[in-house]
N, C-alpha and C positions, 0 to 999 in steps of 0.2 A: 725580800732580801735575795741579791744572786751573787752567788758565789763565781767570781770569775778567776783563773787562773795562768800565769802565763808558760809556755815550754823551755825547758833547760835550753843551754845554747847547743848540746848535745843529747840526741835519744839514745844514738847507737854507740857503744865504742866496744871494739874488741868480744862481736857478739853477741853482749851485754845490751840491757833496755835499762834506762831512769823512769823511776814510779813517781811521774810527775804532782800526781794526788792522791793523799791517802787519808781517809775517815775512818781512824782507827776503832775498837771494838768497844769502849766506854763512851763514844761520841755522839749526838746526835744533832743533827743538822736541820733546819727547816726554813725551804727556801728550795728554792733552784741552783742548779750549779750546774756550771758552763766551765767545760777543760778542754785545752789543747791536744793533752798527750794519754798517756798511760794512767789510768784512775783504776786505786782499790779502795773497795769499801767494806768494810768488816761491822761498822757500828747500825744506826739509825737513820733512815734519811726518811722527809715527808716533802715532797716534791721533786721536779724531776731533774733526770740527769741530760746533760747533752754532752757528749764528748767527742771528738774530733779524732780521738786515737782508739785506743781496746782498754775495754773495763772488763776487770773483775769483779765479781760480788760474792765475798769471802760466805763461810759456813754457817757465821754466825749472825750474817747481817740481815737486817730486816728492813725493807723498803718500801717505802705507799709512792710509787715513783713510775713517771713512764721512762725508758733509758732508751738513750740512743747514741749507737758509739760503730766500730768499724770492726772488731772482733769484742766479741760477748760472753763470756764465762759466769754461768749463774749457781754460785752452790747455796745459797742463803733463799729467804722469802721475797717477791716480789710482787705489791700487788698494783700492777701498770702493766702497758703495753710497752713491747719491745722491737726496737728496729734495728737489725744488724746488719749495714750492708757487707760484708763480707761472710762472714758468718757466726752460728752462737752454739755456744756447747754446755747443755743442763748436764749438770751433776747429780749423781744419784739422791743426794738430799735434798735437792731444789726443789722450793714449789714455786709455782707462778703461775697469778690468777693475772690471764689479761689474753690479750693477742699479740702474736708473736710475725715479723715479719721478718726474713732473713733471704740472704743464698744458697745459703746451706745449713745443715742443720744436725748437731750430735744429738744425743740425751742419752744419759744413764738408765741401766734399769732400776726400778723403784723411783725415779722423779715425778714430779705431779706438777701436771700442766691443765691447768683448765681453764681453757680459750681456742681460738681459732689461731692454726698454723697455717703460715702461708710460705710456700720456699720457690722465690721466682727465678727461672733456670735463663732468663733472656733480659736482655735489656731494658725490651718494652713492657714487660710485666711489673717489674721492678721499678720504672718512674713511675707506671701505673701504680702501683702500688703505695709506693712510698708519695704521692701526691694524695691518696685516699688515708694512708695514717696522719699528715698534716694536717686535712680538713678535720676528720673527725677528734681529733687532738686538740684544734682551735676550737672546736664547737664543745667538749667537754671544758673546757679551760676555762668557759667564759663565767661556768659557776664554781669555779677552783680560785683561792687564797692566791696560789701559785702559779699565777700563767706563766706562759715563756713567752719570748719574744719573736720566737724562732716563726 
């Protein structure tokens, strides 16, 4: 199952962003999910995300998911690998078991991260890189319920 969704005909107005997808905190989802814009997750998810816009992943939410979006805010459990091309910011309750691949990179104190971080400061690092988290993402996939198509 993938969840695909399509973007408002407006993101910005006056400011303001539309939360194009929300998995709210009694929910859980299982499957892939594929978003255009702005995705929050508060509930359960067990496969991965791809998003095209900036995810948050609320407090509460817990996820067996690898995510990948354009800005990244992880305050919940994540247990995947992460690619943020722009960048991602753990929150002091986050944990995240996986590898993390971004631009830049916050984290709170008390967060819990256990994986390899990788923060590529140039271009060429960065396709590097993000060519090495597809490959190994395709080769875990092939014994996951949930492949992507990506």
């Amino acid at each position: 199952m993938a969840l695909t969704t399509k973007p408002k005909a407006t993101i910005k107005k006056q400011g303001k962003f539309a939360i194009n997808t929300i998995i709210g905190p009694d929910s859980t989802i299982r499957g892939d999910i594929d978003t255009s814009g702005f995705t929050r997750v508060d509930g359960n998810v067990k496969g991965n995300l791809h998003s095209r816009g900036r995810v948050v992943v609320g407090e509460s939410a817990r996820m067996r998911s690898s995510i990948t979006g354009t800005s990244i805010t992880i305050g919940g459990v994540v247990d995947g690998n992460i690619l943020a091309s722009e960048n991602l910011v753990v929150l002091s309750s986050a944990l995240i078991i996986g590898d993390i691949i971004t631009r830049r990179i916050e984290a709170g104190e008390g967060c819990i991260i256990h994986g390899r971080i990788r923060v590529c400061q140039n271009e060429e690092s960065w396709e590097r890189a993000k060519s090495e988290f597809r490959d190994k993402r395709q080769t875990s996939l092939s014994a996951s319920p949930y492949g992507q198509r990506y």
